[in-house]
C-alpha positions, 0 to 999 in steps of 0.5 A: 617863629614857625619851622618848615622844611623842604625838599626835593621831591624825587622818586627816590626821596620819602613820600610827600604825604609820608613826609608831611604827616611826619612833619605835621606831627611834630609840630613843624608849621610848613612843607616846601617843594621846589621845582625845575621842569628840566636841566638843558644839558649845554648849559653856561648859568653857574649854580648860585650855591657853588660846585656842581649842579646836586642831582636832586635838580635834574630828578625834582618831581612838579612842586603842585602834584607832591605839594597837593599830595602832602596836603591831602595827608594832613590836616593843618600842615602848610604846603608853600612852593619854594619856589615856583619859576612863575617866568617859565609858567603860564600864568591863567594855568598857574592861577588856576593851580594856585587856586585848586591847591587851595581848595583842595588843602583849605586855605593852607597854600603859601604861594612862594615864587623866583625868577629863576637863576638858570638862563638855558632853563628859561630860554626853552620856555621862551623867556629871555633871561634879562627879561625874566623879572618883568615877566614874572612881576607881570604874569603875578600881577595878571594872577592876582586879577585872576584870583580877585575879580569875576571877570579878569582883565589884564593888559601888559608887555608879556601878559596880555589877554582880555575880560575872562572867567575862571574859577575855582577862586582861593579859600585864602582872601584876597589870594594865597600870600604870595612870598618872593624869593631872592637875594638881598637886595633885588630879591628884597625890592621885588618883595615890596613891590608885589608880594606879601613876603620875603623869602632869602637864603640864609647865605649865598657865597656873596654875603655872610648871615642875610639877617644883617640886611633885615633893618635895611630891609625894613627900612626900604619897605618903610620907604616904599610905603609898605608896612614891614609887618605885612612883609614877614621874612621866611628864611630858607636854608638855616643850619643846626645852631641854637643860639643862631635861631634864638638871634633869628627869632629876636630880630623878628624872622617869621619863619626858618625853612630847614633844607631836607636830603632827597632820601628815604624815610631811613636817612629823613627821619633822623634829621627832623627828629633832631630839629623838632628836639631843638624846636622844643628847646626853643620853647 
C-alpha cells in the first residue's frame, strides 16, 4: 500500500516544490492538489464535509501550476489532481495539460478527477448541476481520444468537435490512469464505467469507514465486466490509526492519501514526520 499527501496549495502554505522534496524523501509514493478556480459568495451548495466552507477553498492556487511545480523538484514523486473539476474545464485545454504534465514529470501524473459538489461554482462555467456528471464523462471520454489517436474526433451532447491535431501526447500509455473520485455508490459506478481508479474519502457524515463498501465495490466491477484489479482504491482523508491502515492494507487498498494543513513548512513538517514513523512501522 503506497502513501500520499495533499494539500491546498495557497500562497500562504509550504511550496509545492519544497513540499514535494520533503515528501519524496521520505518515502511517500505521491502529492495531491485539489482545486476551485472560485467561491461565488451567494451561495446555497452545503459543504459535503459539514460546517463552514475552511478558508483554503477560497485561497487554492491552479492544481497544474503547483502539481508541474512539485514535479520539476523531484525525481520519482507522483503528483495526481485531487481532484480536477473536469465539469467546469474545457476538455481540448485540460488534454493538453494532462498531457504537458506528463512530459514535463515523466510519466509521473495520476490524473484524478470529480464532478464537483458546488452547483454555483459550476453554474459560472456554465455547467448545470443535474447535468455535470454526463459533462464530465463526456469531455473524459473526448480527452482520451485526444491523448490516443492522431486525429481526434469525438461527437456528443456537450463535447462536440470534428477530426483535430494536438500534441504533446502523454509518456503514460495509453494515457495517465484517470482516477474517479466520488462517494459510494455513484461515485463507485462512475469508477467503472471510465476510469482506471476509485478514489473515496475515508468517510462522509452519510456513511462510517468506506472500505465496508469495497467487496461491494468489487463486486459491481466484476458485474460491469471490469476486472477489479485494474480499479485499485486511493483513499483520501485517513487518520493516524495503525491498526486501521494495517486493516486497509489487508483488504487490498492500493493507496491512503493523508490531508495536509494549508501551512507553513513549521506547522507541516511535524506532521509527515510522524506519518513517515508510522510508514515505517508498517513495514
Amino acid at each position: 500500500m503506497h502513501f500520499g499527501a495533499a494539500m491546498f496549495f495557497t500562497d500562504y502554505s509550504m511550496a509545492a516544490g519544497d513540499l514535494g522534496r520533503a515528501l519524496e524523501q521520505r518515502g511517500f509514493e505521491s502529492l495531491w492538489a485539489p482545486e476551485h478556480s472560485h467561491i461565488p459568495v451567494s451561495r446555497a451548495s452545503s459543504f459535503p464535509n459539514g460546517g463552514d466552507l475552511p478558508k483554503q477553498y477560497y485561497d487554492v492556487m491552479d492544481p497544474f501550476v503547483t502539481l508541474t511545480a512539485a514535479a520539476a523538484a523531484t525525481q520519482t514523486l507522483k503528483v495526481g489532481t485531487g481532484v480536477c473539476l473536469v465539469q467546469q474545464r474545457d476538455p481540448i485545454q485540460t488534454a493538453k495539460l494532462v498531457a504537458s504534465i506528463d512530459q514535463v514529470s515523466a510519466g509521473r501524473f495520476l490524473f484524478g478527477v470529480g464532478s464537483g459538489w458546488n452547483a454555483e461554482e459550476m453554474a459560472d462555467h456554465g455547467t448545470a448541476f443535474k447535468s455535470r456528471h454526463k459533462v464530465a464523462r463526456e469531455r473524459i471520454e473526448a480527452m482520451k481520444v485526444i491523448w490516443t489517436e492522431s486525429k481526434a474526433e469525438y461527437h456528443g451532447e456537450f463535447v462536440d468537435f470534428d477530426p483535430m491535431m494536438a500534441w504533446p501526447k502523454p509518456v503514460q500509455k495509453p494515457y495517465p490512469p484517470v482516477i474517479v473520485g466520488g462517494a459510494f455508490p455513484y461515485g463507485a459506478r462512475r469508477a467503472i464505467r471510465y476510469g482506471d481508479g476509485w478514489v473515496p474519502h475515508a468517510s462522509r457524515p452519510e456513511y462510517g469507514d468506506v472500505s465496508d463498501f469495497l467487496p461491494q465495490f468489487r463486486k459491481m466491477a466484476t458485474e460491469a465486466g471490469r476486472d477489479p484489479a485494474s480499479l485499485p482504491v486511493t483513499m483520501f482523508r485517513v487518520v493516524e490509526e495503525l491498526d486501521r491502515l494495517r486493516h486497509y492494507r489487508d483488504i487490498g487498498i492500493a493507496r491512503v492519501v493523508i490531508t495536509l494543513p494549508s501551512a507553513g513548512a513549521n506547522e507541516v513538517m511535524p506532521i509527515i514526520d510522524r506519518w513517515a514513523e508510522k510508514m515505517q512501522r508498517m513495514g
